[in-house]
N, C-alpha and C positions, 0 to 999 in steps of 0.2 A: 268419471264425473269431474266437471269441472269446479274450483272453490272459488266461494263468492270473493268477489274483488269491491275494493275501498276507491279505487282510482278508475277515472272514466278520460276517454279523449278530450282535450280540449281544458282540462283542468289546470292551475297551477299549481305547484307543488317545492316540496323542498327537501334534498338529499340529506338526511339525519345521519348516514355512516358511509365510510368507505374513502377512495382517492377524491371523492368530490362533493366533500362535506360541509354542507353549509350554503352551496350555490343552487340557486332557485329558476324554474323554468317551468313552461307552458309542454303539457303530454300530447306528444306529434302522434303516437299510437298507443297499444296495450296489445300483447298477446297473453291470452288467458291462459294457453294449452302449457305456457310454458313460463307464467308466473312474470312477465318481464314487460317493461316500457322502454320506448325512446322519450328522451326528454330534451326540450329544445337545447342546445346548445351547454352539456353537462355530458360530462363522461366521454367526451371526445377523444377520439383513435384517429389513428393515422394511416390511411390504405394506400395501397399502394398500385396503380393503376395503368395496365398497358395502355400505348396509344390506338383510340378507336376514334369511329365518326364523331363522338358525342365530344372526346376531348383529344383532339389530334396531337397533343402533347404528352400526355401521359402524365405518369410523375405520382404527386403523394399529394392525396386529398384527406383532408378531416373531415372526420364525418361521426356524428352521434352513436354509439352503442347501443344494444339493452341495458338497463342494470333492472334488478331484481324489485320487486313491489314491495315488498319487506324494508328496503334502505326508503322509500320515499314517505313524506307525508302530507298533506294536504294540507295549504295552506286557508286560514279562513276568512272566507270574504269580508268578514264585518273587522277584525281587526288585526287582519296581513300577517298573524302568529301563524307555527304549526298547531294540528289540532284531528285530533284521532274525530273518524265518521263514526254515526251512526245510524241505523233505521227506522222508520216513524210512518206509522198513517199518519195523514194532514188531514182539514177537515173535507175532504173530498177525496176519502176511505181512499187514498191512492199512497204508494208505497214511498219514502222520498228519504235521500241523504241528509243526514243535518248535522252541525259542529258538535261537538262533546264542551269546546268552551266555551263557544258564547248561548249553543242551543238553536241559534238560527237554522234555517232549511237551506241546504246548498243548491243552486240552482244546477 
C-alpha cells in the first residue's frame, strides 16, 4: 500500500533539510512507490554521458535528482511561508489540501 502524499506535481515547494536547504522550486514529478520528488532546479548531480545522437559530445550534464518527500514542504500560496497540508471537505462535500497557516485551500 501506497502512503498518502502532501506534495502533488506542479506545486511549489521548499527543501527544509539536507545539502539543499532552503532553495525553493516548482515539483517536475513525484513517485509514490518510492517516497521521492524531482524538484525543479534543487539537488542537482552531475552525470556523466557517452556521446549519442541526442548529444554528440558527450560530456557531464546536470541534471535534478530525487530527494525524499520528507525534506520538502509546501510553500503557501497566500503568504510565500512554508507550511504543513491538510485535509478538508469544502462546501462541495469534495476532498481538498488546504494550508495549516493561513487555513486557505491549496489549489
Amino acid at each position: 500500500m501506497q502512503k498518502k502524499i502532501h506534495i502533488k506535481k506542479g506545486d511549489t515547494v521548499m527543501v527544509i533539510t539536507g545539502e539543499s536547504k532552503g532553495q525553493k522550486g516548482r515539483v517536475l514529478s513525484v513517485d509514490r512507490a518510492k517516497e521521492r520528488a524531482i524538484v525543479e532546479s534543487v539537488n542537482m548531480v552531475s552525470k556523466h554521458t557517452k556521446p549519442n545522437s541526442k548529444s554528440p559530445q558527450g560530456g557531464i550534464v546536470k541534471k535534478e535528482a530525487p530527494i525524499h518527500l520528507s525534506n520538502l514542504m509546501l510553500i503557501d500560496p497566500a503568504s510565500g511561508k512554508p507550511t504543513r497540508v491538510g485535509k478538508r471537505l469544502n462546501e462541495k462535500n469534495k476532498l481538498v489540501r488546504y494550508s495549516k497557516k493561513s487555513g486557505e485551500e491549496i489549489k
